[in-house]
LUMSEKE-261820 format. One record per residue (C-alpha): x, y, z. Coordinates in pm, whole numbers, plus 32768, in hexadecimal, padded with zeros to 4 digits. Layout:
residues N
X:Y:Z
...
This chain:
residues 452
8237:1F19:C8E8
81D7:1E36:C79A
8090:1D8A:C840
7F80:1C92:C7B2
7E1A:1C71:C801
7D45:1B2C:C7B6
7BFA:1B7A:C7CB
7B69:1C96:C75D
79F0:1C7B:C82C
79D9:1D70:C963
7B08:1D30:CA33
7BE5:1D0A:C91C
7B9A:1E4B:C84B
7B80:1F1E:C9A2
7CF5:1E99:C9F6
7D72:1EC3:C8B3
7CEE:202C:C88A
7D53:20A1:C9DD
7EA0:2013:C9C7
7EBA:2098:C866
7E9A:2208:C8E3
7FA9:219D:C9FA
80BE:21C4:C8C7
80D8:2055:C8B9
8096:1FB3:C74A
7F73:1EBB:C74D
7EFF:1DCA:C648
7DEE:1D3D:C677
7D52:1BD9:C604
7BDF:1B39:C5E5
7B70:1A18:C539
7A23:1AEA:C4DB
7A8A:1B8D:C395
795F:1C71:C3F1
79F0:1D0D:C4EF
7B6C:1D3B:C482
7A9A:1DBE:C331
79CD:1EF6:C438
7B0E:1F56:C4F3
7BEA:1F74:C3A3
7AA1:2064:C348
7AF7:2116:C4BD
7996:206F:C545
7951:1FB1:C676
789E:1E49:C643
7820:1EB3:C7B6
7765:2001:C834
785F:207A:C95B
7874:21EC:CA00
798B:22A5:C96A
7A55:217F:C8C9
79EF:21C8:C764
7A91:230B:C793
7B99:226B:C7ED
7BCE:2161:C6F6
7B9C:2269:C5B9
7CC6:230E:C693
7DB0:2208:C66D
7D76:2153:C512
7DCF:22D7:C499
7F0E:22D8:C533
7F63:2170:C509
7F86:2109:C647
7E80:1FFD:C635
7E63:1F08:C516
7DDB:1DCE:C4D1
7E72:1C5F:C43D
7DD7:1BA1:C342
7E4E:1A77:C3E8
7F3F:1A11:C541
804D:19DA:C4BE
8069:1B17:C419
7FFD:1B8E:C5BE
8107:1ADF:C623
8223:1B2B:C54F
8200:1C88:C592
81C8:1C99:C6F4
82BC:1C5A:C847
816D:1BC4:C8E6
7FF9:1BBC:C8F3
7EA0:1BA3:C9BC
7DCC:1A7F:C98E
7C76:1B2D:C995
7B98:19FF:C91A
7A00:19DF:C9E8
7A08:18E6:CAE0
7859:187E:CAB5
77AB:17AF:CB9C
76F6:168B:CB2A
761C:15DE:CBF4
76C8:1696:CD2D
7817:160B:CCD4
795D:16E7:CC13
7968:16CF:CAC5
7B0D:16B5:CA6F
7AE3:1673:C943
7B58:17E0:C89B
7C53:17FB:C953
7CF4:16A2:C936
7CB3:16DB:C7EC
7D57:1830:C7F5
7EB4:17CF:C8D6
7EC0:16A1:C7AA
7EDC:1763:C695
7F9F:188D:C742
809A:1765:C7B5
80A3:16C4:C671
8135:1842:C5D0
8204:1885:C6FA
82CC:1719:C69D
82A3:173A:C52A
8356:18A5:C522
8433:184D:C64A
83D7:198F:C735
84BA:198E:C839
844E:1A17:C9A7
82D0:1A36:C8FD
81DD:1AAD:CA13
807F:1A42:CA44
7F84:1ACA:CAFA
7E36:1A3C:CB55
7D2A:1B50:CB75
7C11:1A7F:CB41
7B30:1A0D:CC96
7B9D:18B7:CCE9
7B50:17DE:CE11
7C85:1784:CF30
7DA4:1693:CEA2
7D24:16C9:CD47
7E82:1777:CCDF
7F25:1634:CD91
7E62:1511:CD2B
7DFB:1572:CBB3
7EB3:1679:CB3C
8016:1628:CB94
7FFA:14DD:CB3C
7FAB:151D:C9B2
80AD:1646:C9B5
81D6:150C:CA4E
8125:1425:C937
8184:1533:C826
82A8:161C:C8A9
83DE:1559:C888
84F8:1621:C872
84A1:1797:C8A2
846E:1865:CA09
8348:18A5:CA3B
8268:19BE:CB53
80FA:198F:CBCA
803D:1A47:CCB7
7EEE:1A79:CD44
7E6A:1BA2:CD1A
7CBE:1BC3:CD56
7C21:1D14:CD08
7B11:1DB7:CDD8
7A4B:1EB1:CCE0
78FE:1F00:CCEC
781C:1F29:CBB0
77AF:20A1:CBBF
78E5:20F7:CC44
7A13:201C:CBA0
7AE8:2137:CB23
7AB0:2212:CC6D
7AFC:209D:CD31
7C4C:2047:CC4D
7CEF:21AB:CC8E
7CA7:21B9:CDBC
7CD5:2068:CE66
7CD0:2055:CFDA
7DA1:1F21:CFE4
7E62:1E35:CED5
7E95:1CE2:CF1D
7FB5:1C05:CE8C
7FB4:1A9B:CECD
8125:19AE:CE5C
8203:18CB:CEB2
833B:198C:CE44
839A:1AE9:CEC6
83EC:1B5E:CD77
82C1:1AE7:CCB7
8218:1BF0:CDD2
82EB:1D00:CD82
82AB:1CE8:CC2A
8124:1D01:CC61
816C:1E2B:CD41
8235:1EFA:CC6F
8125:1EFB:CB94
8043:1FB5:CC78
8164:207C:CCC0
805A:21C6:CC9F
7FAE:2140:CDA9
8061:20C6:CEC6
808B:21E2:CF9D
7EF8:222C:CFB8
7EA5:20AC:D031
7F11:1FAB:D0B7
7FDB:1E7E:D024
7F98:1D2A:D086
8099:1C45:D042
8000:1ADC:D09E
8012:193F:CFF7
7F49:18D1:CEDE
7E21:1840:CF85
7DFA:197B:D08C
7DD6:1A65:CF5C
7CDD:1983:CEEB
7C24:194F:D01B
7C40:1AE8:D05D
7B86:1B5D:CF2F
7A2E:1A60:CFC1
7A67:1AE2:D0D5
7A21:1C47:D040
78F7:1BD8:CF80
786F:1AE8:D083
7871:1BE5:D193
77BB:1D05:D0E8
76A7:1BE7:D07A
7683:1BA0:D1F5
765C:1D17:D25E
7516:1D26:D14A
7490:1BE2:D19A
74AD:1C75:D305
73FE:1D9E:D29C
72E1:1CDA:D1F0
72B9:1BB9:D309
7285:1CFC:D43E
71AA:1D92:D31A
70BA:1C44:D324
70E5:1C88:D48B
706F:1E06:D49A
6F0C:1DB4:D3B8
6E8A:1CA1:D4AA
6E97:1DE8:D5B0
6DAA:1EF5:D5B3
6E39:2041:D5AF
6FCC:1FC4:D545
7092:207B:D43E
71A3:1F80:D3D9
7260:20CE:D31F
725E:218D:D44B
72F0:204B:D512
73D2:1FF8:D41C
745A:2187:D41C
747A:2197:D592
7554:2034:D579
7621:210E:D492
7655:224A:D56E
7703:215B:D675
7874:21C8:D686
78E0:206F:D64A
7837:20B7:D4D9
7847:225C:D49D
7974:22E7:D540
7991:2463:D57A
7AC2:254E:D501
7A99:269E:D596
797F:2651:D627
790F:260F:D4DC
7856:24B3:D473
78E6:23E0:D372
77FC:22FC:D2F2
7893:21D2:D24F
783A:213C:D0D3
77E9:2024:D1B3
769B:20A5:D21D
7621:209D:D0B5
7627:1F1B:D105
754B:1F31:D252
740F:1F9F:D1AE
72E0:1EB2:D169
726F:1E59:CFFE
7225:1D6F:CEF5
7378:1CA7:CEFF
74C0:1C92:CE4C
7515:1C37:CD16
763C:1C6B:CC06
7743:1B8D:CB8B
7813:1B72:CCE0
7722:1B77:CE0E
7648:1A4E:CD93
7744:197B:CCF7
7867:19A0:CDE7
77A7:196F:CF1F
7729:1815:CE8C
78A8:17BD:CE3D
792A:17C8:CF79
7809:174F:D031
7832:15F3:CF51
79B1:1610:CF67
7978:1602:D0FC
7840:14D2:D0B8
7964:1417:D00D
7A4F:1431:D11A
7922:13E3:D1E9
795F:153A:D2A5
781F:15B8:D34B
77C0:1705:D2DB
7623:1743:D34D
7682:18B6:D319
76DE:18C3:D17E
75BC:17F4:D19B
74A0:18EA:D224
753F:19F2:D165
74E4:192B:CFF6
739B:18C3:D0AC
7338:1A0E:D116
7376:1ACC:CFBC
7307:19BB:CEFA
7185:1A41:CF9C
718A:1BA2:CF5F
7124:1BCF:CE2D
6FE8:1B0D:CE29
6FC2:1BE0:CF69
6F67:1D0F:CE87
6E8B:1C40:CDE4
6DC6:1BB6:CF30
6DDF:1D1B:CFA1
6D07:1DAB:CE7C
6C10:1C72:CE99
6BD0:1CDB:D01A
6B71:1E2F:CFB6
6A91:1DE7:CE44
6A48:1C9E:CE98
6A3E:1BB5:CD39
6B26:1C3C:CC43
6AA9:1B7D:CAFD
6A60:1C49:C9D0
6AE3:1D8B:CAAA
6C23:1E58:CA17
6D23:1E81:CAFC
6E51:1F3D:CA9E
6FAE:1EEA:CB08
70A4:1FE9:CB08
721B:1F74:CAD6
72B3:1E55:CA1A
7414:1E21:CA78
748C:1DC1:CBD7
74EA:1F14:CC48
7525:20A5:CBA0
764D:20F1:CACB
7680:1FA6:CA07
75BE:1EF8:C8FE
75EF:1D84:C9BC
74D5:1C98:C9D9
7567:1B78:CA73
7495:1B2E:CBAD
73DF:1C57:CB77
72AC:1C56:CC98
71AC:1CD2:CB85
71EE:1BCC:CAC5
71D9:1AB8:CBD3
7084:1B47:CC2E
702D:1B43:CAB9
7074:19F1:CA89
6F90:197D:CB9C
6E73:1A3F:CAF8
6EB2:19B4:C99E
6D95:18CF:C987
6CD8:19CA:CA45
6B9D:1ABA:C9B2
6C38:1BD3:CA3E
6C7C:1CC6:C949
6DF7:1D81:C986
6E90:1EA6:C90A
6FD0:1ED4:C907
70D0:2016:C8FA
7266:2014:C911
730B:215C:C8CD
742F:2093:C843
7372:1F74:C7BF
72DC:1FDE:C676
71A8:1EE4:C5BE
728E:1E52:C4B6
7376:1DCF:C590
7412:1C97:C521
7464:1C11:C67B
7329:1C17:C71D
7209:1B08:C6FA
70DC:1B5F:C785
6F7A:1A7E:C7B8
6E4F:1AE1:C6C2
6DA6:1B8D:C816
6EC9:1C94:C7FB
6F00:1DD1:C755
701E:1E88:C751
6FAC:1FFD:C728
7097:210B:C6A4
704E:222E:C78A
6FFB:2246:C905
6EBC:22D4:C8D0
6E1E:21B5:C7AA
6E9D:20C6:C8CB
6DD5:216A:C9F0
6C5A:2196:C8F6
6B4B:20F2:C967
6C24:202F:CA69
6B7B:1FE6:CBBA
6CBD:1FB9:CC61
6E38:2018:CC47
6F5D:1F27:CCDF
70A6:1FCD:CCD8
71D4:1ECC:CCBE
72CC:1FAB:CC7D
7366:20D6:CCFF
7391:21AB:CBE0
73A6:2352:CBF8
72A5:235C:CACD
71A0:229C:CBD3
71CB:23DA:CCAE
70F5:24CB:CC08
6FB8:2404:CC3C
6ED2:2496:CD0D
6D57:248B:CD6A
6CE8:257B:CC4B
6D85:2489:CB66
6D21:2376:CC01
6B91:2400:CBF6
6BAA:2491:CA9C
6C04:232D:C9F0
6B9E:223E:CAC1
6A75:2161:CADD
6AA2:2157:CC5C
6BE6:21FA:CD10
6C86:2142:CDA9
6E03:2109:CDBE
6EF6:2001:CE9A
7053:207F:CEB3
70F6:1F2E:CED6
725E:2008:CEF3
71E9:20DE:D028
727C:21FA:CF5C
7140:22E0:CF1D
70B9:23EE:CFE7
6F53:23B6:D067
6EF3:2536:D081
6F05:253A:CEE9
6DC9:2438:CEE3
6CC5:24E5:CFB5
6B46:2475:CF2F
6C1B:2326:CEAD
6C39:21FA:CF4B
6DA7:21AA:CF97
6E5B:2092:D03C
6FEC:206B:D071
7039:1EE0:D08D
7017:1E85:D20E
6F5C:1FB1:D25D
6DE7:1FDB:D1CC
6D2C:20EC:D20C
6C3E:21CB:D167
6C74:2354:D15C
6B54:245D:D192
């Protein structure tokens, strides 16, 4: 199939690439001249497992291409996916892209009279936004030609958005028409016998992907509200309670008599809270999408209340155990909001950073993806963003790690003695193994202790 893609950030680019190696023919459209510019040049604008590979793959053999303008999109395309952000701003949606987006796509559909034209929105948008805002501008514009829309939310990870795409464990469809449906789902015709398809109305598709987002928010702020629990208690390991909540059958399962541990465990672990560009953002939509329709939701609630703590908990953490931290250098390892992308947005470190800017503390900072020229990242003058783990970790009297990255794996306590003013180390990931840092003083998030 002839498809279109507006937006070429994250979702956009993933769905266009994938879809591109699923011999469909994708153009693809941005307002950023930047980033149509880096994919013409086979380069992603984002860092993203695998998908670079991918896109080099199909500018060579022409399957994806890019449109210097919509209308260009539209005449050479049977239908397209609206892949615009959907920000928050001061908790509330931001439609302004993508009313902005369905205008102009509108305006081209009329103006070159496409017949039977199919939209699709992609983008995360809050229940009876397809109803109340969208179709009304397409009615204002679309006078005389057919036209299909559809719901369709994705659900990929960053870190694993190519893996996630081709291997999807459900796709859900939301219309008002039967056919505008079976147009969506021909075009994950590849994909339909490994998962499930969910043919549902505009404002349940909506409704579904929060419900994704919200849910796996819940099961961390879970994890860090029995961790707050477990370090009030003498003698409590929140991992260990946390792992035997996941060995319940209701969680693992067992297939010949073997255990199958679902990704969902990955999500039952204590830490320094979530971040990213959907966890944050979305949570805060629906909760003031249910405030406006004066639904009471206490539970999105705790879950924004709960994270919103954890990263200055790293921060009261290492106070408890060196007391004053003016003029010390601490060292925070990991910049971006989790491994295997180069996103920011609501990144932990840099929440805790930002409470410490008018501090005397002196922080050193190492990414493995974030390198010192970086044009997207502002720091405060009591930051320093060192180039190697090991110039980050000299002369530090303490090491935080936000961010579970493999590279953070081959510290240990030799390392940790050779560089360090004092050795000390607070996995705020629970990810690293306390036998590496005997003679060091190591600490997991909810669970200090000090080994021999």
């Amino acid at each position: 199939m002839n498809l279109g893609i507006i937006g070429a950030g994250y979702v956009g680019l993933t769905t266009g690439i994938c879809l591109a190696t699923q011999d469909h023919q994708i153009i693809v459209y941005d307002v950023d001249s930047d980033k149509i510019k880096k994919i013409n040049e086979s380069t992603l604008p984002f860092f993203e497992k695998g998908l670079e590979e991918k896109l080099k793959l199909t500018i060579k053999n022409n399957s994806l291409k890019t449109a210097n303008n919509l209308e260009e999109l539209v005449k050479n395309t049977d239908g397209c996916f609206i892949c615009v952000g959907t920000p928050t701003k001061n908790d509330i949606i931001d439609l302004s892209q993508i009313k902005e987006s369905i205008t102009s796509l509108a305006n081209c559909i009329e103006k070159n009279e496409k017949n039977n034209y199919n939209i699709i929105i992609r983008s995360t948008i809050v229940p009876s936004t397809t109803k109340n805002h969208i179709v009304p501008i397409l009615r204002n514009i679309i006078l005389k030609n057919n036209l299909g829309l559809s719901v369709t939310p994705e659900f990929l990870r960053e870190g694993s958005a190519l893996s996630d795409f081709m291997n999807p464990d459900k796709i859900v469809i939301g219309s008002e028409n039967v056919n505008d449906g079976l147009f969506v789902e021909k075009i994950f015709d590849n994909f339909k016998n490994n998962c499930e398809i969910i043919h549902t109305n505009f404002e349940s598709a909506e409704l579904i992907k929060y419900t994704n987002n919200a849910f796996f928010s819940m099961l961390i702020s879970f994890s860090n509200e029995i961790s707050n629990i477990s370090e009030n208690l003498s003698n409590v390991d929140p991992y260990q309670i946390l792992q035997s909540l996941v060995s319940d059958k209701r969680i693992t399962s067992k297939l010949n008599n073997e255990k199958i541990i679902p990704d969902l465990a990955s999500y039952l672990v204590p830490g320094c809270g979530f971040g990213g560009s959907c966890f944050p953002k979305d949570v805060k939509a629906i909760l003031n999408f249910a405030n406006e329709k004066n639904i009471s939701t206490p539970l999105l609630k705790a879950i924004l209340e709960i994270n919103d703590e954890r990263p200055t908990k790293m921060i009261s953490l290492c106070e408890s155990i060196l007391g004053n931290l003016d003029n010390k250098k601490i060292s925070f390892l990991g910049l971006t909001f989790k491994p295997e992308t180069d996103d920011l947005r609501s990144s932990p470190t840099l929440i805790a950073i930002d409470k410490l800017k008018n501090s005397k503390i002196k922080i050193s900072i190492f990414d493995p993806i974030i390198k010192k020229n970086s044009s997207s990242l502002s720091l405060p003058e009591n930051c320093h963003l060192s180039e190697t783990l090991v110039d980050c970790i000299q002369d530090s009297e303490a090491i935080l790690v936000f961010t579970k990255w493999n590279e953070f794996k081959k510290l240990d306590g030799d390392l940790l003695s050779k560089h360090m003013k004092r050795p000390l180390i607070i996995d705020g990931r629970g990810f690293l193994e306390k036998t590496k840092f005997q003679n060091c003083e190591f600490h997991k998030i909810g669970l200090v202790e000090k080994l021999d």
